[in-house]
N, C-alpha and C positions, 0 to 999 in steps of 0.2 A: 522211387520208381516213376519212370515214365505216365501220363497219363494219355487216356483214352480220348480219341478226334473227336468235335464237340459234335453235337446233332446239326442234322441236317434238313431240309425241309421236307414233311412228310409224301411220301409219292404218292399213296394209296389216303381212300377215304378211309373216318373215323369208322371205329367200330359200333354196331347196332346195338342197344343198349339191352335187348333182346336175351343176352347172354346166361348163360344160369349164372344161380349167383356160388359166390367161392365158397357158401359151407354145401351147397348141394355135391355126394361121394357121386361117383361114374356109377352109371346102370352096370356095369357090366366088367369085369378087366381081367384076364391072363389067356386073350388068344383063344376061347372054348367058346366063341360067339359065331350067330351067323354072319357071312360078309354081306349079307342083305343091313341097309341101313334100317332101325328101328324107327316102326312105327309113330313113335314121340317126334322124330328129329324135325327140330322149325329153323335151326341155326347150323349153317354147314362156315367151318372156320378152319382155317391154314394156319397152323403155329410151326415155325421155323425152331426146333430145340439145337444148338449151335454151340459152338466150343471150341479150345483148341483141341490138335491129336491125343488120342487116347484119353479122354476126359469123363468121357461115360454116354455118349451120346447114344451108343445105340444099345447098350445095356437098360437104358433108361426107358426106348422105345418097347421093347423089346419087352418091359418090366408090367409095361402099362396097358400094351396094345392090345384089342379085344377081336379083333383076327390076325389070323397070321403073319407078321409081318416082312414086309417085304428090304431084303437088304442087297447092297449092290458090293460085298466085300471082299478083298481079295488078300493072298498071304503075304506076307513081308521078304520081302527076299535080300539078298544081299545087297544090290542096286540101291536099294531103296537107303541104305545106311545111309551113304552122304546128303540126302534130304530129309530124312526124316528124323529127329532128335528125339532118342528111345529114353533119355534122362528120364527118371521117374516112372516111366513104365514098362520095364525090360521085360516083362511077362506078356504083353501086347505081340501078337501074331498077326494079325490082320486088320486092314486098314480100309474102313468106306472110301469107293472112287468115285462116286454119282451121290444117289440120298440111301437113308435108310428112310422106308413110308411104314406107319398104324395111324391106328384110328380109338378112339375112345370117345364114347358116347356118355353125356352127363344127365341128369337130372334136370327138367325143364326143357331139353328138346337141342339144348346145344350138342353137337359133335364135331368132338376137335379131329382134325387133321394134320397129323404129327410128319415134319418134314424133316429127317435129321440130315446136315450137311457135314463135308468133307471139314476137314482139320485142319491139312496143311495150309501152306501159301499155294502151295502150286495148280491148287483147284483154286484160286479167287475168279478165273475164267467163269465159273458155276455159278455163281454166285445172283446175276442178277437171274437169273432164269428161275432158278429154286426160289429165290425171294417173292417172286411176280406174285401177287393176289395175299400175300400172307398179311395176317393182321397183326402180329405179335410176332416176340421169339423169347425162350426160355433159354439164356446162356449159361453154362455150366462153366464152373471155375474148381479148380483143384488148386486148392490154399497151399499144394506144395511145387506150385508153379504158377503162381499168380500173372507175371509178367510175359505168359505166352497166352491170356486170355485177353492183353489189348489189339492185336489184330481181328477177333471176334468182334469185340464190342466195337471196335472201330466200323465192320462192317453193318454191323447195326443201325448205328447210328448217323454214318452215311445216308442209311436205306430209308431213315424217317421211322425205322418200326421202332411200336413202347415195348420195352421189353423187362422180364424180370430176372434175377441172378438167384442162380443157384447153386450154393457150396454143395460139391455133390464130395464125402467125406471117403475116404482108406484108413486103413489102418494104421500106419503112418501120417496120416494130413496133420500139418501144424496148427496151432490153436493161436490165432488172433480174435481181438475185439473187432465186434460190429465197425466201431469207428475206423479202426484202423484198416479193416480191409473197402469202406466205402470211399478213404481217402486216397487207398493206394490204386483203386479201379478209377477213380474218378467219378464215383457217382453222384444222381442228384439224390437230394433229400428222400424226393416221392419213389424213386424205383425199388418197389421191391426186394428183398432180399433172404433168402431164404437160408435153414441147412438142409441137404437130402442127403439118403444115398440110394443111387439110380439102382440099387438092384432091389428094393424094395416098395414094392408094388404102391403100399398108404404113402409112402413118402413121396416116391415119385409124384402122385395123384395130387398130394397136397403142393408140390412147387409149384404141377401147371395150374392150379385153382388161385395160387397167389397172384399167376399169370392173368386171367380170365378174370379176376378180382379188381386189376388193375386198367384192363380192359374195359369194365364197366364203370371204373370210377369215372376214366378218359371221356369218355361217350355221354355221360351225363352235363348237360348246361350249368353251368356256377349260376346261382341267384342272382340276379342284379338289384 
């Protein structure tokens, strides 16, 4: 398989080390919160969760987010066939045009700001504008389509964000090694790598903590 465009120079500064840390669960999660930010919050943060079409991105927000979330999505029509490749998810109706936005508030004062983006190519137009301020991104991969998650990562790593990979699973997804799916993505060593599946709540929680984990290791000075 093809791999993924190698990184690019970071646009945005490093993340404040301020962050909770990855075993701290969210104060809060399924949407029954007030949309008043809690009195804890010392760390306001833009996480980008990204993917290709129909991968789970806004099931995942959706999963997690501790107000209402807000979604920009519209139905599949027949137009839409010749661009959008329903392979593997012929059950997919509708399709993010803009972002999908939640919000999940963690332990120690962090609250993340969940940014989910379009799918296709033909939103890559979006792209720098949703990216703007984000410290991270949480990439979603369906191991039964792996080779339509390097235009994501591509965008990623253009943008200079760290980000972490998350097998978000079906009931059909194919079973590879660790190895073999960090060789086929192209990753490095230190990125993250997780299993989820975005429609449940601890799991979702626990991919963007591996995110957030990752974030803080970033943000720390190496000894000299």
């Amino acid at each position: 398989m093809a791999s993924a465009p190698s990184s690019a120079k970071p646009a945005g500064a490093e993340p404040e080390p301020a962050l909770a840390p990855a075993s701290a669960p969210p104060e809060s999660t399924g949407g029954n919160s007030s949309v008043h930010l809690p009195d804890t919050a010392r760390e306001l943060v833009k996480i980008l969760v990204t993917g290709p079409f129909g991968v789970g991105k806004t099931t995942l927000i959706d999963s997690v987010s501790e107000i209402r979330p807000l979604h920009t999505e519209e139905q599949l029509t027949e137009a839409s066939v010749a661009v959008d490749d329903l392979a593997g998810v012929r059950e997919k109706k509708t399709t993010t045009v803009a972002i999908d936005f939640g919000r999940i508030s963690l332990k120690g004062g962090a609250v993340l700001y969940l940014f989910g983006t379009p799918g296709q190519e033909r939103f890559r137009a979006l792209w720098d504008d949703i990216a703007y301020g984000a410290l991270g991104a949480l990439v979603l991969v369906d191991t039964r389509r792996i080779d339509e998650s390097f235009d994501a990562l591509g965008l990623v790593e253009e943008s200079g964000l760290p980000y972490a990979v998350a097998l978000n699973t079906f009931p059909d997804s194919r079973s590879y090694t660790e190895e073999q799916i960090r060789v086929s993505l192209d990753l490095d060593p230190d990125t993250p790598m997780v299993v989820c599946d975005a429609r449940d709540t601890h799991s979702s929680v626990d991919a963007l903590l591996a995110l957030v984990q990752h974030l803080i290791d970033r943000s720390i000075p190496e000894p000299r």
